[in-house]
N, C-alpha and C positions, 0 to 999 in steps of 0.2 A: 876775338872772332869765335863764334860759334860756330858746333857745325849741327845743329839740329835743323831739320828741313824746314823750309820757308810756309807759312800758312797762304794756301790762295783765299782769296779775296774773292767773296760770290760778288759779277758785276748787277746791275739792275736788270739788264735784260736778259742776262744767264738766270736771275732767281725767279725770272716773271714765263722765262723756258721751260725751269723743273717744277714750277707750281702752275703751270698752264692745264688750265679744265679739258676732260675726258672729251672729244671730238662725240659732238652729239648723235645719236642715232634713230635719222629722218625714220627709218623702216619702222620703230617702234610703236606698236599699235597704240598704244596706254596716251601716245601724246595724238591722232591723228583724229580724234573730236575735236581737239583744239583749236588743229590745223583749219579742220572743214568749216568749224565755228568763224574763224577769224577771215574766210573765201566768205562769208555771208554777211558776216554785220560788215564789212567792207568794202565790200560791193552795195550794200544796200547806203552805207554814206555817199559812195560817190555817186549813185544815182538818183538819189534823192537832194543832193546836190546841183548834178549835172543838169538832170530833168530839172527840181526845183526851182534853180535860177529862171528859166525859161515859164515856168509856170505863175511863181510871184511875178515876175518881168511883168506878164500878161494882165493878170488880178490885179496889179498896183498901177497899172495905164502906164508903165513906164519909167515905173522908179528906179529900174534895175537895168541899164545899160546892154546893149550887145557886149561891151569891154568886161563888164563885172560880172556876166555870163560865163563868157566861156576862158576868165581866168582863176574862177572857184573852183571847176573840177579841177586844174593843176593843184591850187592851193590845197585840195582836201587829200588829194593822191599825195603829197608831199608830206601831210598830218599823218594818213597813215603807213608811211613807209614807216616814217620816225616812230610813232608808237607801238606796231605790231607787225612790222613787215620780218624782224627776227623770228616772228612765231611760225610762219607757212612761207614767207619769200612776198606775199601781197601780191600777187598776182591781179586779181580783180578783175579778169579779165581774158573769155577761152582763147583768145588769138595768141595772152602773152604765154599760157597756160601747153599748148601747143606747139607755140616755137621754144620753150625750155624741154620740151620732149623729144622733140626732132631734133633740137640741138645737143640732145644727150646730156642736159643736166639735169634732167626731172623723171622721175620711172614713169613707163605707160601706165604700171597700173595704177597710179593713182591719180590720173589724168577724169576718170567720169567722175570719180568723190569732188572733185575742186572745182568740172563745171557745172554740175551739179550745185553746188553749194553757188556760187555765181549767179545762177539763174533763181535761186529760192532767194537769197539776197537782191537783184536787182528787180523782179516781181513783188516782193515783200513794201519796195520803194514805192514804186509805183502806184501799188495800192493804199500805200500810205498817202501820196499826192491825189489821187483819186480822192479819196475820205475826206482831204481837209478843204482841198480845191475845186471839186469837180474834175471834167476834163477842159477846163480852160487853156488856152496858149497850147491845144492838142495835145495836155499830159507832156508835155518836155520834150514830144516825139522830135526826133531829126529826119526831115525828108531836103529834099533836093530842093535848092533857091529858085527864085521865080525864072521861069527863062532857062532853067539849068536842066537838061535831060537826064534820065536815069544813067545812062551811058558815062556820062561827063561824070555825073558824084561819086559813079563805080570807081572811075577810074582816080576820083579824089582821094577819096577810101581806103585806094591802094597803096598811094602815093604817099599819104601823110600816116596809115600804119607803117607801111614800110621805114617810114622815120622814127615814128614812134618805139618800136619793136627793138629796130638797130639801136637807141639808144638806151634799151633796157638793157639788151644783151652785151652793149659795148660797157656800160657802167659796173653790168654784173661781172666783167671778166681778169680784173684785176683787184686783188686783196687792197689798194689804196681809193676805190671806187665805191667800196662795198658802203652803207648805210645813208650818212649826210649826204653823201658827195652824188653820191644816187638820186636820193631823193628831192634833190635840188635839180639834176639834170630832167628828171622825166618829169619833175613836176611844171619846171620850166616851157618843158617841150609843147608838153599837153596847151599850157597856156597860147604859147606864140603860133600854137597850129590850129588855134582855134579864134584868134586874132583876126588871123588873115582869110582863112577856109572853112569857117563858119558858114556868112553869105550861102557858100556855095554848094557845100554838102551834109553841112550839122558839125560837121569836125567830130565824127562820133568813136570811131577807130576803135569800137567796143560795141561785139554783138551784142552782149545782154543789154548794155546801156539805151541799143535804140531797140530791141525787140521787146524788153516787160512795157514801157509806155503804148507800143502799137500795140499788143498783146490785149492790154486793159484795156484800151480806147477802143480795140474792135478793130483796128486798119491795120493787116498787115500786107497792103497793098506793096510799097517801097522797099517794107523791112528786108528784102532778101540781098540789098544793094549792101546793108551794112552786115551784113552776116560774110556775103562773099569778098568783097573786097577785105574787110581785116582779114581774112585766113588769108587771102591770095597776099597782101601785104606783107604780114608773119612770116610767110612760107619766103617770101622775096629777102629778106630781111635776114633768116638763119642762113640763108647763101653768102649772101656779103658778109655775116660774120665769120663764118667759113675763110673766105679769102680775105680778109684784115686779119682775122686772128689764127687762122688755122683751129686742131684738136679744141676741143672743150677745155676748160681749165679745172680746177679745183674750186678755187674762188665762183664761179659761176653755179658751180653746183651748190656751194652754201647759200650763197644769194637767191638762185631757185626754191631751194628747201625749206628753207631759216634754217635759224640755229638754235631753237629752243631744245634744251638735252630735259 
């Protein structure tokens, strides 16, 4: 028997502890063109996307399905969690951009750079549909269904942000939620709320998504329906996660952020 002390054994998740990378730091100016970069060509996919379906839809008499419409914006929202949602959080969006700041895991101040970037991004789309398209199929605009009041699609607006928003924020609040598991849930979302409340109000649940196409085409007669309902949706939506989750997490702030160090 020996009595020299026993060697401990590093386990894999003890050696994956003490070689665990520096926790990135979001405030760091040197990375925040990146950031703003990645709120624009990203927004400018998904709206040229979003819009686009609707646009080819129109140009091709029909080739492109109401179903294959409005379940490309989920598909593309889902493409870019997974490839650059690490870099800024992918927002894409001032409603989602807004409830991470009210919900305390986004700084205000860098709330007009992202929608800012959003709007240079989903203008940028539009104009690009413009160029290729015309204004056919009204530029991709979402206005109210036939028969459907302004009042009613307001109140769609509300109802399918408020879903949408809850389930960014509910995804973002736990460290086993954070990336795949995410961008399967909201991309999902996006898809099935556009399924069924399309018809009714665009399923647009993104100011910028319906204001660059009115914007370009000249009609912002409607636009103010999707501008207010997402925030009022948003703002409904950081309540209930209030009372499901309580306090902010940590994980939700990475998820807001990214985590590009």
């Amino acid at each position: 028997m020996t009595n020299e002390p026993r060697q401990h054994v590093v386990s894999l998740p003890e050696r994956r502890m003490l070689h665990a990378p520096v926790p990135p730091d979001f405030l760091e100016p040197s990375h925040e063109w990146r950031r703003l970069f990645s709120e624009a060509w990203g927004t400018f996919l998904l709206v040229v996307v979003a819009a686009g379906s609707v646009v080819v839809g129109a140009w091709s008499h029909g080739a492109i399905s109401l179903s294959m419409m409005v379940v490309a914006p989920g598909l593309m929202v889902m493409a870019i969690i997974y490839f650059m949602g690490a870099v800024g959080g992918a927002h894409l969006n001032p409603a989602v951009t807004l409830a991470f700041a009210v919900r305390r895991n986004f700084p205000w101040k860098r709330v007009p750079g992202y929608i800012f970037s959003q709007f240079v991004g989903g203008i940028a789309a539009a104009l690009f549909l413009r160029a290729m398209f015309g204004t056919v199929g009204l530029l991709g605009a979402t206005v109210p269904g036939k028969g459907i009041s302004d009042f009613k699609a307001l109140v769609m607006e509300v109802l399918l942000t408020t879903g949408l928003v809850s389930t960014i924020l509910g995804t973002a609040s736990g460290a086993r939620n954070i990336g795949s598991n995410a961008a399967l849930a909201i991309g999902g979302y996006i898809a099935l709320a556009g399924l069924w409340a399309a018809p009714i109000s665009g399923a647009s649940m993104n100011p910028v998504r319906s204001f660059a196409p009115d914007l370009i085409r000249g009609d912002l007669r409607t636009c103010w329906i999707y501008i207010v309902g997402p925030i009022i949706g948003a703002m409904i939506a950081v309540g209930f996660e209030w009372i499901l989750k309580g306090k902010p997490t940590a994980a939700g702030t990475i998820a807001a952020e990214g985590s590009l160090d």
